[in-house]
C-alpha positions in Angstrom: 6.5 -85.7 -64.9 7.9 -83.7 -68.0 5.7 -85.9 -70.1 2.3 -85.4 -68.4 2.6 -81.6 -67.3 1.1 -80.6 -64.5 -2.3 -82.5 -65.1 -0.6 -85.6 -64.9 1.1 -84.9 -61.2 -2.8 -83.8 -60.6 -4.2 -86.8 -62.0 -1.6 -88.9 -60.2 -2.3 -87.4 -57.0 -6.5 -88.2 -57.8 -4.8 -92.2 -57.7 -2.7 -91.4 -54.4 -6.0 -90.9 -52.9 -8.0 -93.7 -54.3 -4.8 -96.1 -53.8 -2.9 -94.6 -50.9 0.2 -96.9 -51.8 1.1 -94.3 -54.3 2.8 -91.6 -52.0 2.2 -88.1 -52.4 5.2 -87.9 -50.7 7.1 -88.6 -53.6 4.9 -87.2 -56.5 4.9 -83.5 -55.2 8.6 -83.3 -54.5 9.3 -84.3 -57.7 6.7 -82.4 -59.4 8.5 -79.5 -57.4 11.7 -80.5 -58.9 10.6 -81.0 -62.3 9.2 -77.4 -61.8 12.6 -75.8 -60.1 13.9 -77.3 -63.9 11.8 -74.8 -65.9 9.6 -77.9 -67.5 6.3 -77.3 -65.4 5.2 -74.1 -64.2 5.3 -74.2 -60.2 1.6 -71.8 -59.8 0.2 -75.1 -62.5 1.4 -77.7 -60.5 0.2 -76.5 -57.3 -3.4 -76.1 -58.9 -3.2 -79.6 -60.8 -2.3 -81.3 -57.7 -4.8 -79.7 -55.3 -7.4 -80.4 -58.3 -6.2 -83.9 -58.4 -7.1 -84.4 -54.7 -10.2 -83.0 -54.7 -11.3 -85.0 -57.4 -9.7 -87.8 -55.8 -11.3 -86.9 -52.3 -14.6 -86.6 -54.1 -14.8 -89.9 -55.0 -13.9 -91.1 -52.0 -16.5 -89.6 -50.7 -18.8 -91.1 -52.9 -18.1 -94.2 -51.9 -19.0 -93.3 -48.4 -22.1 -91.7 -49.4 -23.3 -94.9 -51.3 -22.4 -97.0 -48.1 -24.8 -95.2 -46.0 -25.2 -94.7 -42.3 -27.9 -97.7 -42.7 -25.5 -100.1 -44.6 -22.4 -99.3 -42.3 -25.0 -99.9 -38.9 -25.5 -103.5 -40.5 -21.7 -104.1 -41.8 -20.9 -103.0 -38.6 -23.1 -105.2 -36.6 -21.9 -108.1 -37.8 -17.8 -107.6 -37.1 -16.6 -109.1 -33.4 -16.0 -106.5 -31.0 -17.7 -103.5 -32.4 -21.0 -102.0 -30.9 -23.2 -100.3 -32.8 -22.9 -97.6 -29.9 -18.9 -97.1 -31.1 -20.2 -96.2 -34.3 -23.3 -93.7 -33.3 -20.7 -91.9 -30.8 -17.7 -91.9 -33.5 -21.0 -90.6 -36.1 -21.4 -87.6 -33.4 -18.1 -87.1 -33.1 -17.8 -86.4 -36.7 -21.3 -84.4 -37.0 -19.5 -82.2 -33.9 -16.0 -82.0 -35.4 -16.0 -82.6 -39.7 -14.8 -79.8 -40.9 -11.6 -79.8 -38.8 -11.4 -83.4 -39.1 -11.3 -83.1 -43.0 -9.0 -80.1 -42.7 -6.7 -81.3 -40.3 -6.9 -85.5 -41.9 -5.8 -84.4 -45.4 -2.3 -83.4 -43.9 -2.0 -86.8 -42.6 -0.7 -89.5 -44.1 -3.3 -92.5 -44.6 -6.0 -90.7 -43.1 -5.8 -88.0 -46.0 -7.5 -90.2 -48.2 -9.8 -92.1 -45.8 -11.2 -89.2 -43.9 -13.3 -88.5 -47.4 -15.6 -91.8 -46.5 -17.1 -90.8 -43.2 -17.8 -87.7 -44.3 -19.7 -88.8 -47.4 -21.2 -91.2 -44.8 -22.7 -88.7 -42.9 -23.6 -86.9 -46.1 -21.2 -83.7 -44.7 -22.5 -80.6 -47.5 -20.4 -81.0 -50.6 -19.5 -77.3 -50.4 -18.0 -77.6 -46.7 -16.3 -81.0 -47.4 -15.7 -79.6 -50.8 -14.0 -76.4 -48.8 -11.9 -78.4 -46.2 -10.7 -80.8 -48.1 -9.4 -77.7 -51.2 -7.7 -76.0 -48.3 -5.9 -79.0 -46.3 -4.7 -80.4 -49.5 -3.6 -76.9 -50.7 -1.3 -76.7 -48.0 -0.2 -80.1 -48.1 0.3 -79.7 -52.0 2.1 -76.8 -51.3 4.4 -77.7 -48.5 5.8 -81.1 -50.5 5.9 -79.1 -53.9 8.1 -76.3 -52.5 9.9 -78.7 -50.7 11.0 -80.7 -54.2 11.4 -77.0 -55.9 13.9 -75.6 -53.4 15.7 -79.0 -52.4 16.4 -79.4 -56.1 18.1 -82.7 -57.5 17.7 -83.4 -53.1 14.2 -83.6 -53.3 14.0 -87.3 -52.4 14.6 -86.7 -48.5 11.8 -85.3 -48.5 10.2 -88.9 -49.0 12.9 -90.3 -46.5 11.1 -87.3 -43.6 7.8 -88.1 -44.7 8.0 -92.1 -44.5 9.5 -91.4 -41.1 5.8 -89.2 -40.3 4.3 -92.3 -42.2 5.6 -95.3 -40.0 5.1 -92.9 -36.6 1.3 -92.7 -37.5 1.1 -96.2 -38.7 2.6 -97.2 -35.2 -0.1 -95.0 -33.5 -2.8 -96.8 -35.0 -1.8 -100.2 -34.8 -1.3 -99.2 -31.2 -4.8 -97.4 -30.8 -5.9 -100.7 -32.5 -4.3 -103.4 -29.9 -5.6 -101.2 -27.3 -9.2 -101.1 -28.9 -9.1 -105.0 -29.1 -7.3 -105.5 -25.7 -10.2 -104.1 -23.5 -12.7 -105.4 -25.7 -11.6 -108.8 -24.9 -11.2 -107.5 -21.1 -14.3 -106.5 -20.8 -16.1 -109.4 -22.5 -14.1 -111.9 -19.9 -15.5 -109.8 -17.1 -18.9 -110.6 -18.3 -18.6 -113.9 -18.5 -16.8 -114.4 -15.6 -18.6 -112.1 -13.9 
C-alpha cells in the first residue's frame, strides 16, 4: 500500500472486480490503515478506490455488452433446466429494477462485481449504470476505508465481519440454487409421469 499510493488500492480494487477472489474486504481496511499512518491521504484513497471500481465495473460491463441479449438467448438455450422464459422475465426484471439493482448489488459481496454483466446485457445507459455503480461503491469504499482508518493496527476484523457477510450470502445462493434445480427436476417428472 505505502508503495503504490492511493492508485494502487484503486487499481487493485479495478482486479477485485474483475477477479472477485481478491477481497475488497481486505484492500480498503488496509488502505484505511495505511491512511490512519499518515502515508496515504484518506480523501485520495476514497477517490482511487471508487475510481478503481468503476473502471473495474466498466469492464465488466463490457463484457456483458459484447455477450448480447441474442448470444446469452442461445448460450442459454442450450444449458439443462433453463427456459428461455427465466431469462426474458429475469431481462424484465432488470429493465423494471437496474438502477437499484446496481446500487444496492455493489454493496454485496459477489454480486458487486457480477451485477455489471446484466446490465451491459441489457445495454442499461452508461451514464445511469455509470451513476449507480459511482454511488454504491462510494459508500462501500467508504464504509471499509473508515473502518481500517479508525480500527487502526485492528483493521483485519473487519475482513473476519465481512467473510462472515460473505459465507451468509454464499449460503443463500447455493440455497436459492438447490431450490432452482429441485423443482425443475419436480416439475419435469410430473410431465413425464404425468
Amino acid at each position: 500500500m505505502e508503495t503504490l499510493g492511493a492508485p494502487g488500492a484503486g487499481l487493485a480494487i479495478a482486479l477485485e472486480n474483475l477477479f472477485p477472489p481478491l477481497p475488497s474486504e481486505a484492500i480498503l481496511p488496509l488502505a484505511g490503515f495505511t491512511a490512519a499512518r499518515g502515508d496515504l491521504s484518506l480523501t485520495a484513497v476514497l477517490i482511487w478506490t471508487t475510481v478503481g471500481s468503476v473502471v473495474g465495473a466498466v469492464a465488466l460491463y463490457a463484457v456483458g455488452a459484447m455477450l448480447g441479449e441474442e448470444r446469452m438467448m442461445r448460450l442459454a438455450a442450450k444449458l439443462p433446466l433453463i427456459k428461455l422464459s427465466d431469462i426474458e422475465k429475469t431481462q424484465a426484471w432488470f429493465a423494471r429494477h437496474g438502477r437499484k439493482t446496481v446500487f444496492f448489488g455493489r454493496m454485496i459481496p459477489i454480486f458487486r462485481s457480477l451485477i455489471s454483466i446484466p446490465a451491459g446485457v441489457t445495454r442499461m445507459p452508461m451514464a445511469t449504470f455509470l451513476l449507480f455503480t459511482t454511488l454504491g461503491s462510494a459508500i462501500w469504499n467508504t464504509v471499509f476505508v473508515l473502518a481500517g482508518y479508525y480500527l487502526g493496527e485492528n483493521w483485519t476484523v473487519v475482513e473476519d465481519y465481512a467473510g462472515v457477510l460473505s459465507n451468509v450470502v454464499i449460503v443463500l445462493v447455493a440455497v436459492a440454487v438447490v431450490w432452482f434445480v429441485v423443482s425443475r427436476l419436480v416439475r419435469r417428472r410430473d410431465k413425464v409421469g404425468g
